[in-house]
N, C-alpha and C positions, 0 to 999 in steps of 0.2 A: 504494500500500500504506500502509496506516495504523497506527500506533502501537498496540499496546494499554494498558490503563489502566495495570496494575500496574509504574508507569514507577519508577526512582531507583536506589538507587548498582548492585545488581548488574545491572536490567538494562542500566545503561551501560558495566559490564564486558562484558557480551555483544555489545552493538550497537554501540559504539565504540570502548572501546580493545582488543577481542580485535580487529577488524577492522582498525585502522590497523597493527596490530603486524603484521598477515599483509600489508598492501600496502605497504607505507612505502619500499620502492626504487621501486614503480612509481609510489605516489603522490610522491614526490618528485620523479622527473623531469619532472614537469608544472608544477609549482612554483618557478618561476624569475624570473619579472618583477615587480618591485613595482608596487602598484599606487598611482596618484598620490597620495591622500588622506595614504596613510601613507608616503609617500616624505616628502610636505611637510613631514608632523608632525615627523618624523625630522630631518631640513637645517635648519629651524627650532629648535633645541635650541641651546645654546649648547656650545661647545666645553669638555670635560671634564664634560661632565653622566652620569651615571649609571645608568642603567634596568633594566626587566625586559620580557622576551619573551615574556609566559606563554602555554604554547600555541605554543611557535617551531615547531612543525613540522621541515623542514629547513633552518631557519634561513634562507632566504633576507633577515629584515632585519634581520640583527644587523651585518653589515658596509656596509649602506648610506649611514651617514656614518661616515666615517673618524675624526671630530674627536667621539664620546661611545664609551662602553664600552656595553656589555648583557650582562646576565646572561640566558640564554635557560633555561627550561623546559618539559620535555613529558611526559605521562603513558606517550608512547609511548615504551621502549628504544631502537628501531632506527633511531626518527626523531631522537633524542636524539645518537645515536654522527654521523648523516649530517651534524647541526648543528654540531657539536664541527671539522668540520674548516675553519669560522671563524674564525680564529685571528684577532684575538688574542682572542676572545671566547668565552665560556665559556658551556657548556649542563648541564642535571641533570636527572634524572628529578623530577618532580614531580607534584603532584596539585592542578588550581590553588582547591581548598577546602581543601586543608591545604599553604599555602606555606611553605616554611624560611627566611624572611626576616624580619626585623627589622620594627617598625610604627615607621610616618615612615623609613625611610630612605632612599627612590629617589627622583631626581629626574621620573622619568617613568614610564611603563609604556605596551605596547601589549598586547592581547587578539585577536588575530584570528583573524575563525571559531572560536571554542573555547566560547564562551558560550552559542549554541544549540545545542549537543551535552547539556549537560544539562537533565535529561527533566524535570521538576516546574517551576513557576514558584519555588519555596522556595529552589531547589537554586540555580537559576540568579541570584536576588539574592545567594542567601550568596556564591556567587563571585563578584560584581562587589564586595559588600563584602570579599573576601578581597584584592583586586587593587589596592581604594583606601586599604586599612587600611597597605601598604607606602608609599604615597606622603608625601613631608614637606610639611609643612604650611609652610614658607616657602622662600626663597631661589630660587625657578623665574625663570629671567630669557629663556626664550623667548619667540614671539609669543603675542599675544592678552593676555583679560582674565583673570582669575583670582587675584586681589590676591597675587600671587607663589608659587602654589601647587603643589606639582608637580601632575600628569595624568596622568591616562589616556585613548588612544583606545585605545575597544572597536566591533568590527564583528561584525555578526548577520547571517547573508542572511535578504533579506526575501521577507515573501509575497508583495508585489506586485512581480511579476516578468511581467507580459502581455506583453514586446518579447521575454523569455526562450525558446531552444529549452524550459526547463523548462512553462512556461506558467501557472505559478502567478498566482493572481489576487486581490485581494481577494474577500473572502468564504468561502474554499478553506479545507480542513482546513489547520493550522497544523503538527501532532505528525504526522512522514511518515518512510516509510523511501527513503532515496535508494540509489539502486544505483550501484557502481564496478566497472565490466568490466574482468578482466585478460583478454587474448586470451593463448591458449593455443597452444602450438608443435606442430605436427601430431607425432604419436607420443611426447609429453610426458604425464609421469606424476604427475597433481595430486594434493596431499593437501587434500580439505576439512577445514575450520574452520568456528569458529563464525561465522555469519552469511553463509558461503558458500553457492553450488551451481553446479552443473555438475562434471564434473570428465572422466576418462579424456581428457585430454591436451588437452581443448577450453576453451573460453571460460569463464572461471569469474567469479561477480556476488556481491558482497559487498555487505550492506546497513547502511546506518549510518542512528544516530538523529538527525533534525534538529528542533528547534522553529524555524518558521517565524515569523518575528518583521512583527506588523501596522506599519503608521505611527502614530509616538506610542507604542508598546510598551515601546522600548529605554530613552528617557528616564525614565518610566514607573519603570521596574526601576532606574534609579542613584538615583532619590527614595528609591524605598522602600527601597535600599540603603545610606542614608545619604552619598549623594551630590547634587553639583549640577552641571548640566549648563552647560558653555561654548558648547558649538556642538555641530551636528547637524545632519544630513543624507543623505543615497542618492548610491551611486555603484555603479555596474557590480550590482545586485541585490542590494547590502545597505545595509543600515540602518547606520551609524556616529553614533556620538558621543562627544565629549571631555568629561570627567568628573574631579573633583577632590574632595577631602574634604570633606565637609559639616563645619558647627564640630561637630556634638555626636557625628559617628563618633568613639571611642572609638579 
């Protein structure tokens, strides 16, 4: 199923966050193992460093190092309360193109899965510049280069996914609706939502919007974000890369 054109902010009220708000206990219990890339990033941090989760979901990596704090955020309510019982670490509703935080103040940031969610290429740079305008411009004392800069990794699932059950390939539409089955309890009484079907107590499929991000894409969008790229790479069918403040971001 394919995207139609007239893509940006409401219909990503309809195709994303009206649908994460309707699954968000069941998509959360799926969500529990971190996965390497960003465990690294995470352990790698020096102890007392500072960050944001934009996009936590249900927080799974806010307590993965012990020794930094994270401010976690998510557009979704529900996924927002499930995160919060991370203690000691804190979550808020937010909108990650209109952040409530301070520019230059975190020592890091993560983005995951949250960037190809928005439908326009405009939309999606404003948000990686929303995410790198928080980061401080010196004092980063974790690994790699980045002349002491804080970061960001940001992850996209990518299109080239051929080893994927999904089967995306290069050359494949990029703008796709993906489907999430909640299986339904025999004689259960479903209410549909936006983005839903099925329903009378059976399997119901919610469909959310993804941009499908090519090789070279993501890098791509931190330039024209007023970013520059440390490192990049594919793991498990997406696209990542760590990104820092460009001098003339603002």
């Amino acid at each position: 199923m394919s995207a139609p054109e007239n893509k940006g902010e409401q219909y990503e009220e309809q195709h994303v966050h009206e649908v994460y708000e309707q699954i968000a206990s069941h998509f959360s219990s799926t969500r529990y193992k971190p996965w390497p890339i960003i465990e690294r990033f995470l352990q790698a941090l020096s102890p007392g460093s500072v960050g944001l989760d934009v996009g936590c979901g249900n927080g799974k990596y806010l307590a993965v190092n012990p020794n930094i704090y994270i401010v976690g955020s998510d557009r979704s309510t529900n996924l927002v309360h499930i995160a919060r019982r991370h203690q000691p670490h804190t979550a808020l509703v937010a909108d990650i193109l209109d952040l409530p935080h301070g520019n230059k103040t975190f020592d890091f940031a993560i983005s995951i899965a949250v960037i190809h969610h928005l439908s326009t290429p405009e939309r999606r740079r404003e948000a990686i510049t929303s995410v790198l305008r928080t980061l401080r411009t010196d004092g980063f004392k974790g690994e790699g280069n980045g002349e002491g800069k804080g970061r960001a990794l940001l992850y996209v699932w990518a299109l080239e996914q051929e080893g994927s059950r999904r089967g995306w390939a290069e050359g494949g539409e990029q703008d796709v609706m993906v489907p999430w089955v909640m299986r339904g309890k025999k004689g259960a009484v479903s209410q549909d939502g936006g983005g839903a079907s099925g329903g009378g107590g059976g399997d119901r499929t919610f469909h959310r919007y993804y941009h499908l991000y090519r090789e070279g894409e993501l890098e791509a969008d931190v330039r024209a974000a007023g970013g520059e790229v440390v490192e990049a790479g594919y793991e498990k069918d997406n696209w990542w890369a760590v990104a820092i403040r460009g001098n003339n971001l603002t």
